[in-house]
N, CA, C and O atoms as a GROMACS GRO file, in nm:
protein
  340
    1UNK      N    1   2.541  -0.797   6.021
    1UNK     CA    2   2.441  -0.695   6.046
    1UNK      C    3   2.327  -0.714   5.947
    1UNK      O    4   2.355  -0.749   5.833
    2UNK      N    5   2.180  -0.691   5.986
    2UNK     CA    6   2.087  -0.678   5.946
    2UNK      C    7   2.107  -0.593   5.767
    2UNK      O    8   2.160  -0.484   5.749
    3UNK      N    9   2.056  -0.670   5.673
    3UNK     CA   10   2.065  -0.534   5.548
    3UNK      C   11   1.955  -0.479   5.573
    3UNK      O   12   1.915  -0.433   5.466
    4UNK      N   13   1.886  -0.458   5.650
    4UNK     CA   14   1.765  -0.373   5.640
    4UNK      C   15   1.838  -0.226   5.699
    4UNK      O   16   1.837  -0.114   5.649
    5UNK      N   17   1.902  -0.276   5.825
    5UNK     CA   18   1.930  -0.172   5.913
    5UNK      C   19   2.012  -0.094   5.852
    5UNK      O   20   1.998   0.028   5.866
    6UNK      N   21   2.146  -0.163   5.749
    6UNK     CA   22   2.267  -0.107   5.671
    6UNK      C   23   2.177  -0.007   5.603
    6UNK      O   24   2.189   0.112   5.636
    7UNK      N   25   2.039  -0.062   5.462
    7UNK     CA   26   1.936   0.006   5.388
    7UNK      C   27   1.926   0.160   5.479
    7UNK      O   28   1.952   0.270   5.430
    8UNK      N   29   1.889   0.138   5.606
    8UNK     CA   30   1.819   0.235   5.639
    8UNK      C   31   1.883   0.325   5.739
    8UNK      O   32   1.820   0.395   5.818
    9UNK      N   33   2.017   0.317   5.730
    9UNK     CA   34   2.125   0.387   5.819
    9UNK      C   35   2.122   0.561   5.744
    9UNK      O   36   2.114   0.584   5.623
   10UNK      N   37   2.128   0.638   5.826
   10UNK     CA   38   2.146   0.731   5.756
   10UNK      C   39   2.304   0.858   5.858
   10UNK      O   40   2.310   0.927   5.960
   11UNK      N   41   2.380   0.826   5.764
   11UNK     CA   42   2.504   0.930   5.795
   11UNK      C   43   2.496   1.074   5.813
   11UNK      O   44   2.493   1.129   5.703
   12UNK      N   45   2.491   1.158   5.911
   12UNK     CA   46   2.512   1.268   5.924
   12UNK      C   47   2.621   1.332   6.008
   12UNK      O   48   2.638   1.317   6.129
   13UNK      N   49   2.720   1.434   5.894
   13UNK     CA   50   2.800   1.484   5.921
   13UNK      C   51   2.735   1.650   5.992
   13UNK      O   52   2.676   1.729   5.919
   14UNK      N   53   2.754   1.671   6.104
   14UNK     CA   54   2.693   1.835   6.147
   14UNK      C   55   2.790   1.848   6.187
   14UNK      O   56   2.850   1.766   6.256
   15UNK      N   57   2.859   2.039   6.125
   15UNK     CA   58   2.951   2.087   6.213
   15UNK      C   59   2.882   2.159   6.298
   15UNK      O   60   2.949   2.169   6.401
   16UNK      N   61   2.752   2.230   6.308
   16UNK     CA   62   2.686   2.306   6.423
   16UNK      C   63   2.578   2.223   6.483
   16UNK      O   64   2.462   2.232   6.443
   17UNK      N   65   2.605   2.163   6.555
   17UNK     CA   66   2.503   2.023   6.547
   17UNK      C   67   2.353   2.079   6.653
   17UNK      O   68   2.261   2.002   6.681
   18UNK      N   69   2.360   2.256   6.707
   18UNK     CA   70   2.262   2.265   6.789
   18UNK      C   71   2.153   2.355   6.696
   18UNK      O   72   2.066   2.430   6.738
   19UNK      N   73   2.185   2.325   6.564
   19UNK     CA   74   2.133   2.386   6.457
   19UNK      C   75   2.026   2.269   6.418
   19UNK      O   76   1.920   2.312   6.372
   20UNK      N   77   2.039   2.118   6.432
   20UNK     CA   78   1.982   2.049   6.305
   20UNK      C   79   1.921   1.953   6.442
   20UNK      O   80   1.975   1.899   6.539
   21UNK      N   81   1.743   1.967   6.380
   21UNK     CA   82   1.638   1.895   6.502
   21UNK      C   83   1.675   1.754   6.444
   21UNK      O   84   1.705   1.717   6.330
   22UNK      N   85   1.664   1.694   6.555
   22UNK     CA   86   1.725   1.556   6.636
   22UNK      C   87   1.555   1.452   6.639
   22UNK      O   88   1.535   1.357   6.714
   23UNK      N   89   1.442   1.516   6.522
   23UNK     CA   90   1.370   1.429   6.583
   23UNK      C   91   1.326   1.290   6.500
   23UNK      O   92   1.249   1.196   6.514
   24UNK      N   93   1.441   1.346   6.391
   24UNK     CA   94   1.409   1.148   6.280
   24UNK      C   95   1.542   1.068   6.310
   24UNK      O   96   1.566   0.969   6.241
   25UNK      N   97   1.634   1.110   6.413
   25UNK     CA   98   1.675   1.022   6.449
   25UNK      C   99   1.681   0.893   6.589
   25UNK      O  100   1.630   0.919   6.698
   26UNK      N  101   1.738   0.787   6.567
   26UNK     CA  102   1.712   0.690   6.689
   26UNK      C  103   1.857   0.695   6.746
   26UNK      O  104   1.868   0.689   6.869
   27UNK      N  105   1.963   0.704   6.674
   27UNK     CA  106   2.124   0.682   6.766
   27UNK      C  107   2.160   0.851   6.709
   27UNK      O  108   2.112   0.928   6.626
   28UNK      N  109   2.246   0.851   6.784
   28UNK     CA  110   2.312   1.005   6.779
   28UNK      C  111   2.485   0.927   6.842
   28UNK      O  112   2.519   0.858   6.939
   29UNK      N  113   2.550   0.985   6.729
   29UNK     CA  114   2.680   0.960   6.838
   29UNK      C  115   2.748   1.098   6.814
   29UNK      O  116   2.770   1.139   6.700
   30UNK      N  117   2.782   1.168   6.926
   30UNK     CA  118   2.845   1.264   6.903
   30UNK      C  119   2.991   1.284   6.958
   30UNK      O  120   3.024   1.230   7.064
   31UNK      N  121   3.074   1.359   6.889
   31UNK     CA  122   3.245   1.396   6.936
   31UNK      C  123   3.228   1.554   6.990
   31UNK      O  124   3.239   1.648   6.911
   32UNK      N  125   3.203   1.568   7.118
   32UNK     CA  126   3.174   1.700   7.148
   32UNK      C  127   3.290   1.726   7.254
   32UNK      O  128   3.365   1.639   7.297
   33UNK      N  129   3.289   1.901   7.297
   33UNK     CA  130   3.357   1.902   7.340
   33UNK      C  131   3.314   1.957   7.490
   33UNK      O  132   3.209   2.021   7.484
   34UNK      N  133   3.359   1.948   7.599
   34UNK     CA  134   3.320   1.972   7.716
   34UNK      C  135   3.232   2.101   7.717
   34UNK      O  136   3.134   2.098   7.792
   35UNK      N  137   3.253   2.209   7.648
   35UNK     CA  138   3.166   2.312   7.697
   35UNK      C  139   3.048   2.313   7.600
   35UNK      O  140   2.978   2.412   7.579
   36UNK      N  141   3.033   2.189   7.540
   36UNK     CA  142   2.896   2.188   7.477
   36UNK      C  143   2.780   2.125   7.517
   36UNK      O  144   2.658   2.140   7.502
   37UNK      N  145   2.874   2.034   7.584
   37UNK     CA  146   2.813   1.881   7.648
   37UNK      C  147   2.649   1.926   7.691
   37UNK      O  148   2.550   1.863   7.653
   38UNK      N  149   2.643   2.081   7.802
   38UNK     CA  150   2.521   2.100   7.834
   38UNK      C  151   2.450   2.108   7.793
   38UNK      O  152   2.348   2.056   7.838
   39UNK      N  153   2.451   2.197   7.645
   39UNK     CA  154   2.362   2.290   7.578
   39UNK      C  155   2.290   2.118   7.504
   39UNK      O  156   2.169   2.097   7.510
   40UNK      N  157   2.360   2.043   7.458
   40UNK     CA  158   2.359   1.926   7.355
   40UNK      C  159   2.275   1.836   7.422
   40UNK      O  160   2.192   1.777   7.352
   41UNK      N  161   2.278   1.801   7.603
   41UNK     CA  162   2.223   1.740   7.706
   41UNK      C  163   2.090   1.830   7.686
   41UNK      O  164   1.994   1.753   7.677
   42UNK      N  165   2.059   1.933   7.679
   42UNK     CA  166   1.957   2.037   7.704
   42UNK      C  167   1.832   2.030   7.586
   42UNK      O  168   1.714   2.063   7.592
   43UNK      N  169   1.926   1.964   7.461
   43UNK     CA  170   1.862   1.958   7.340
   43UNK      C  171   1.823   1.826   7.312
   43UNK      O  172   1.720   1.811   7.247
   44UNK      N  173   1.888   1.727   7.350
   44UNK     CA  174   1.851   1.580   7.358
   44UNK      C  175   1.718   1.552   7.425
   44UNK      O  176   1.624   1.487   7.381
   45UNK      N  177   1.729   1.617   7.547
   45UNK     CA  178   1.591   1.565   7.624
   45UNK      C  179   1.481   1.664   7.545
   45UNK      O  180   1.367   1.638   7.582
   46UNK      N  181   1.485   1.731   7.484
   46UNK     CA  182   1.360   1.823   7.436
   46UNK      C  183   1.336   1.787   7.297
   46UNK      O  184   1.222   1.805   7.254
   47UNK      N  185   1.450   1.726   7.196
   47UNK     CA  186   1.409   1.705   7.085
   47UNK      C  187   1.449   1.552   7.077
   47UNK      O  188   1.393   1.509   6.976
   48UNK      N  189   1.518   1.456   7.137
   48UNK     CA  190   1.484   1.311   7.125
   48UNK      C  191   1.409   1.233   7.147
   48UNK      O  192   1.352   1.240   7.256
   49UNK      N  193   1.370   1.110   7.044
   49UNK     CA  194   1.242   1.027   7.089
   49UNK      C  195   1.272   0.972   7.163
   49UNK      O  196   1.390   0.969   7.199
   50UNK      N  197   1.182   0.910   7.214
   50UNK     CA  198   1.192   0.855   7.376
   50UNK      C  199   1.251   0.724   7.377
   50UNK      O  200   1.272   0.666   7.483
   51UNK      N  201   1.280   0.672   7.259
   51UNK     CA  202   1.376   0.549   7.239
   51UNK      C  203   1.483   0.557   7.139
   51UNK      O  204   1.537   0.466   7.076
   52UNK      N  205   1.509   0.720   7.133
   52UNK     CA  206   1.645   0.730   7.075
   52UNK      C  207   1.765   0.708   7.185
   52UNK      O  208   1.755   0.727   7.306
   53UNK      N  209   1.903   0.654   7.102
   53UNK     CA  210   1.971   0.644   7.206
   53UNK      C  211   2.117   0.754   7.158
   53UNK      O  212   2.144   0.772   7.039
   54UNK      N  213   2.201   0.822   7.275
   54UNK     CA  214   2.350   0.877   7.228
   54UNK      C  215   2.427   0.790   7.261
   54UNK      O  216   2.417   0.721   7.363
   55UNK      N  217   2.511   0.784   7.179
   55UNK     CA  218   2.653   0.767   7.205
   55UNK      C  219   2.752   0.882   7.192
   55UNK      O  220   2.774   0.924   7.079
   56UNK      N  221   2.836   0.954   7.330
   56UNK     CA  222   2.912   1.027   7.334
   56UNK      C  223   3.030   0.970   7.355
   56UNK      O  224   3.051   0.865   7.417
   57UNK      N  225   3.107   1.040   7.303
   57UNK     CA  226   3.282   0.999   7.277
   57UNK      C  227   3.331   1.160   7.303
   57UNK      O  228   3.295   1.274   7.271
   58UNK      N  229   3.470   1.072   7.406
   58UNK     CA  230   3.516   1.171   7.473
   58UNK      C  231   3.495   1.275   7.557
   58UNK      O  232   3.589   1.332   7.613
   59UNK      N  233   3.371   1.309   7.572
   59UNK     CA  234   3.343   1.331   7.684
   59UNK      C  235   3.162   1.296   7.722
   59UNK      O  236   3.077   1.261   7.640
   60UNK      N  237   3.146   1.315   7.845
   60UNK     CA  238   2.992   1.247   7.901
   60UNK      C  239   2.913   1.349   7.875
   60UNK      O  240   2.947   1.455   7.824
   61UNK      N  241   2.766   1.306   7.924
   61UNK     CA  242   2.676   1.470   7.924
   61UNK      C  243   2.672   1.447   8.073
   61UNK      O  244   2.681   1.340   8.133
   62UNK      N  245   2.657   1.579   8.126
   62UNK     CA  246   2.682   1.606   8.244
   62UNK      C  247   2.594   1.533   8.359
   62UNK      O  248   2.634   1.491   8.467
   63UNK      N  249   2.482   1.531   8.312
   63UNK     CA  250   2.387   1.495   8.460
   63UNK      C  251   2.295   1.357   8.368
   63UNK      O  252   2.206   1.308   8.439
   64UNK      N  253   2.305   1.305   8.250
   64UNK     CA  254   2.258   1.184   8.245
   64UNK      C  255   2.328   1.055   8.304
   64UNK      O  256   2.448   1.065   8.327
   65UNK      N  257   2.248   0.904   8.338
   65UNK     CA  258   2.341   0.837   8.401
   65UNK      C  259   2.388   0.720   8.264
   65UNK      O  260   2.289   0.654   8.232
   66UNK      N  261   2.480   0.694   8.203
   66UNK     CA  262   2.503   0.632   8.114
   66UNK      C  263   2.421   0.476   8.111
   66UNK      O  264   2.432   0.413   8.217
   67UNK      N  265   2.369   0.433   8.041
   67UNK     CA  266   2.350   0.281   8.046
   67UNK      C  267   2.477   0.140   8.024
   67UNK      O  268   2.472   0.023   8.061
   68UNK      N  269   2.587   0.218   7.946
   68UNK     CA  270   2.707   0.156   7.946
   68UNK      C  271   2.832   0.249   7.910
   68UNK      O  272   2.829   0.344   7.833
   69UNK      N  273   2.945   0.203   7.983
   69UNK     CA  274   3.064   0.308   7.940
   69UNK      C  275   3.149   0.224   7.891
   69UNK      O  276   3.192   0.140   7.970
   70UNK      N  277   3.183   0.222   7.789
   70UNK     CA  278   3.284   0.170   7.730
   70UNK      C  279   3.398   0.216   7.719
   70UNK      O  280   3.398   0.330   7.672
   71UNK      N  281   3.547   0.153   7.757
   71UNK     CA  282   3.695   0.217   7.777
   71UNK      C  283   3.702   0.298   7.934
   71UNK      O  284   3.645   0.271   8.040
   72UNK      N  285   3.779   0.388   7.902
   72UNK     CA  286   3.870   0.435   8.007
   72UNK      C  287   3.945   0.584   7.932
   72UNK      O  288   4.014   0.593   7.830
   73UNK      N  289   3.896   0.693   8.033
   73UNK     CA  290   4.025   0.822   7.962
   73UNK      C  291   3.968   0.853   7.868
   73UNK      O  292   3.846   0.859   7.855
   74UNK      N  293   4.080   0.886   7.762
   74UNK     CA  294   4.097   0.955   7.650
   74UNK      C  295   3.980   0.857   7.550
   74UNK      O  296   3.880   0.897   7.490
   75UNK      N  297   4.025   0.739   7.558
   75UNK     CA  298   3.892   0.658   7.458
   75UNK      C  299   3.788   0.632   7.511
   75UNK      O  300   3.760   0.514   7.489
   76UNK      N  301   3.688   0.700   7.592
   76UNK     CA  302   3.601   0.671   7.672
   76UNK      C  303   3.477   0.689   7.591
   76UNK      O  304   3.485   0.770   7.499
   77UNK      N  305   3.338   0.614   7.615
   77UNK     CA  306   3.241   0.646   7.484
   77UNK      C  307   3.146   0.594   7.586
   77UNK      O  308   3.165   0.498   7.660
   78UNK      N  309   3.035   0.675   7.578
   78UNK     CA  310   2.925   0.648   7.700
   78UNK      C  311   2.762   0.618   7.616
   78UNK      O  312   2.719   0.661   7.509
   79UNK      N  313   2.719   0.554   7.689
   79UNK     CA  314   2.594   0.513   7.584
   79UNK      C  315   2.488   0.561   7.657
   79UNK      O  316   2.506   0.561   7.779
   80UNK      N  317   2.354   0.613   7.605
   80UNK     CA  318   2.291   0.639   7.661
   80UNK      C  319   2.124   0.668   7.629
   80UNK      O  320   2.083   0.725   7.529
   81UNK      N  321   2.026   0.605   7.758
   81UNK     CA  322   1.885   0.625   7.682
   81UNK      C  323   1.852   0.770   7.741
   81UNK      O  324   1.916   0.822   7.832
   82UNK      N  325   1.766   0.816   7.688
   82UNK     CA  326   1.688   0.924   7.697
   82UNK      C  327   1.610   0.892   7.825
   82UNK      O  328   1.522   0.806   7.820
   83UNK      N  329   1.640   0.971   7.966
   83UNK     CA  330   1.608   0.969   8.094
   83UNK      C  331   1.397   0.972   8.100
   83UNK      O  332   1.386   1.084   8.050
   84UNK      N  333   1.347   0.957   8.109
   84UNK     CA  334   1.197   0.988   8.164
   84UNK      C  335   1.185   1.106   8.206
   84UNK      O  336   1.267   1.121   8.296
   85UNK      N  337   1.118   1.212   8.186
   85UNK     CA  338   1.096   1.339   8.294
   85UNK      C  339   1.012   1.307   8.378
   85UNK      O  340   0.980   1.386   8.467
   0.00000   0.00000   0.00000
């Protein structure tokens, strides 16, 4: 891996994650749970840049179309760009 990218990684742990704006980041991976999925889908398209990307684990957001799904089930992890309005 790039050391620039390692340099400029930045870790964030959120336990209320519809609390903390989403707009200095580029990847998001989140462990959510089904009845959040919307509100989190709802907040992505309004506060992500337009070339940020998610990665969700364990479950999908409801009405985006993934760009890749990785696994099956229980280990399932969906990748995804930020749709166009």
């Amino acid at each position: 891996m790039n050391k620039s990218v390692i340099h400029n990684t930045k870790l964030t742990r959120l336990s209320i994650p519809l609390k903390v704006k989403l707009t200095t980041y580029d990847t998001i991976v989140i462990f959510g749970v089904s009845e959040m999925m919307q509100k989190l889908q709802d907040k992505f398209q309004v506060e992500m840049t337009d070339d940020a990307q998610v990665l969700a684990c364990r479950f999908p957001l409801p009405n985006w179309k993934p760009t890749q799904v990785i696994e099956e089930g229980i280990d399932s992890v969906w990748l995804y760009q930020k749709p166009k309005p």
